[in-house]
C-alpha positions as MATLAB code, in Angstrom:
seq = 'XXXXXXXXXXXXXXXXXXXXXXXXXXXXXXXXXXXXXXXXXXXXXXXXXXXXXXXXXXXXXXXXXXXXXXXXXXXXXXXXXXXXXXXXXXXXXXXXXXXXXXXXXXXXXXXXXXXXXXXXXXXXXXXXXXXXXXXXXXXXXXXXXXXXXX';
ca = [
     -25.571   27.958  -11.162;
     -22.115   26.165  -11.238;
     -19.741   26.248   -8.786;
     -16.703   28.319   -8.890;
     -14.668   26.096   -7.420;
     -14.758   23.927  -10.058;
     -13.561   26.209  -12.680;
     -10.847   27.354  -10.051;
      -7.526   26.657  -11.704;
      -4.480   26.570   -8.482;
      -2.504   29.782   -8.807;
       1.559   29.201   -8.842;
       2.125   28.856   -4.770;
      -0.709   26.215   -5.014;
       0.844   24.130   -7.529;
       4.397   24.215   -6.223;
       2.958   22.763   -2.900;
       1.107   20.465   -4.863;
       4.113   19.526   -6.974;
       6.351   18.902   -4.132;
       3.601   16.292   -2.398;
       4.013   14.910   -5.908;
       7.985   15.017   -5.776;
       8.187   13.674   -2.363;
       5.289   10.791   -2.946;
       7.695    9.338   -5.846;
      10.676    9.741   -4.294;
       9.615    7.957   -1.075;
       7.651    4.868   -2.846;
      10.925    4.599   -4.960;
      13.658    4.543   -2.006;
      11.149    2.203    0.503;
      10.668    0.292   -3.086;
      14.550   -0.384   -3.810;
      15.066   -0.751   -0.091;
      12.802   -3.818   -0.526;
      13.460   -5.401   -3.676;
      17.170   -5.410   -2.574;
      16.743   -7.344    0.616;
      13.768   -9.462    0.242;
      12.531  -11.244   -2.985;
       9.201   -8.462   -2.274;
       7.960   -5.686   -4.191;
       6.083   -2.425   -2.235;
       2.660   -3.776   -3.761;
       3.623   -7.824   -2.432;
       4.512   -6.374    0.929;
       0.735   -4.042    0.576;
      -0.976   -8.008   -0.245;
       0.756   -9.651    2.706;
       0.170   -6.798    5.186;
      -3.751   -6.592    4.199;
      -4.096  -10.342    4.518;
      -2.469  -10.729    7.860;
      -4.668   -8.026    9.240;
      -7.475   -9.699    7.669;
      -9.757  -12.449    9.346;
      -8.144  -16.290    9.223;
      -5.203  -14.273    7.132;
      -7.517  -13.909    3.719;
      -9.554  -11.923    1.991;
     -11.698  -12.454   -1.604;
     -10.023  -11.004   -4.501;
     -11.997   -7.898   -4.271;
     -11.843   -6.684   -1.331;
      -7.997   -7.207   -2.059;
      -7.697   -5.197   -4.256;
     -10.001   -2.187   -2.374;
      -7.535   -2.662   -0.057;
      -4.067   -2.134   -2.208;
      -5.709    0.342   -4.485;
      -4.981   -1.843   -7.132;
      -7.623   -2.946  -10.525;
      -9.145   -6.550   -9.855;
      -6.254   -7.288  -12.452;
      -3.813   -5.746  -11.184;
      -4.297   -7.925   -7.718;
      -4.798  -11.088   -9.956;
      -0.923  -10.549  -11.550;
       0.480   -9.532   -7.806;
      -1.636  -12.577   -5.909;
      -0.140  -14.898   -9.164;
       3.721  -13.726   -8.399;
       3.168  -14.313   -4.496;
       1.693  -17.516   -5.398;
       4.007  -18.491   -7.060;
       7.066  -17.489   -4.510;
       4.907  -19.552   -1.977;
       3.425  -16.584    0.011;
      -0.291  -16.916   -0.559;
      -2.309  -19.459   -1.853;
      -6.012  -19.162   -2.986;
      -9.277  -21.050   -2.242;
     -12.966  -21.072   -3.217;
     -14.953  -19.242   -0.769;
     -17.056  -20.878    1.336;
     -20.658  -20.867    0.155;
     -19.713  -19.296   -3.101;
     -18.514  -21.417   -5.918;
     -17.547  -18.347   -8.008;
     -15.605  -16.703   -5.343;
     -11.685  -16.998   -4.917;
      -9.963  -15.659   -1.548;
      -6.169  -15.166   -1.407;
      -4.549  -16.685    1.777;
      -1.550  -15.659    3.750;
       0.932  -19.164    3.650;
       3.363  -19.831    6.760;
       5.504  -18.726    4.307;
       4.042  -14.988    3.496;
       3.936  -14.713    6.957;
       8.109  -15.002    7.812;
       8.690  -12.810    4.906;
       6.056   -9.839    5.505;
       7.888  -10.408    9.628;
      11.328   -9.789    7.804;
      10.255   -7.320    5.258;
       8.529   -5.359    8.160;
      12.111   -4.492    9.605;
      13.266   -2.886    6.535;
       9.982   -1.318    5.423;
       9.320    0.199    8.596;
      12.849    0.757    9.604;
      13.060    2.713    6.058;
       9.615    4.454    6.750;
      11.021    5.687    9.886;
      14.602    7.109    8.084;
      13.037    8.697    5.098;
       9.845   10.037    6.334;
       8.878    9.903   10.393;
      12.530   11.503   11.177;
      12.007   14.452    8.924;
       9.336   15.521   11.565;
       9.218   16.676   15.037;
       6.000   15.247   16.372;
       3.502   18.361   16.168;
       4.745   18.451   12.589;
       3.933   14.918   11.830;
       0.356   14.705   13.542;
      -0.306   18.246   11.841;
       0.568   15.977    8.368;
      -1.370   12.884    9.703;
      -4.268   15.139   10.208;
      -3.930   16.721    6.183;
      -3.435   13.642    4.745;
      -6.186   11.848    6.743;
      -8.548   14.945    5.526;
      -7.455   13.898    1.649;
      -8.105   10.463    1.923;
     -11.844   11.083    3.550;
];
């Protein structure tokens, strides 16, 4: 027998709600985005690759597991890891023990611009998203979210 819920189609309050987490997901990622670009030579998914290699062992991490990490396609990672490489920020290497394998590494460079970056990221995380929250409200959203992403 199928299940119901699958066939469920959201009824008009359902879709608003889910329309404004839309509207509010693109209009955040845009303004932290611009915010960026304008005062560091750094895109949203550059700063993503620097922060998940700094929190990563020795600063690197193969290509794959990159790209788990920034929810981006192998490819995708390969074109953002190739800009970043280029601007000096990461470098890559074989991995050790595998010939085939390539890890991306956080430079001494990547490292000063994700510590600049982080002030205006963060600083813009806190203006257009943390202060629209008391702090019941925001752990209440923490808690939603965290349920979505399980």
């Amino acid at each position: 027998m199928a299940d119901p819920a699958v066939n469920r189609l959201p009824n008009s309050s359902e879709l608003e709600a889910w329309r404004a987490f839309l509207r509010a997901h693109a209009r955040l990622i845009r303004v932290l985005e611009t915010e960026l670009v304008a005062e560091h030579p750094l895109s949203l998914g550059g700063y993503d690759v620097l922060v998940q290699l700094a929190e990563a062992p020795e600063r690197r991490l193969r290509m794959a597991e990159l790209a788990d990490a920034v929810l981006l396609s192998r490819s995708g990672v390969t074109r953002l890891v190739d800009r970043l490489e280029v601007a000096g920020m990461v470098t890559r290497e074989r991995f050790t023990g595998d010939g085939r394998g390539i890890v991306a590494v956080l430079t001494t460079k990547g490292v000063d611009t994700l510590r600049d970056a982080a002030r205006t990221h963060l600083s813009g995380v806190v203006r257009h998203f943390i202060d629209h929250f008391d702090d019941k409200e925001l752990a209440a959203f923490g808690e939603l979210c965290a349920r979505l992403s399980d």
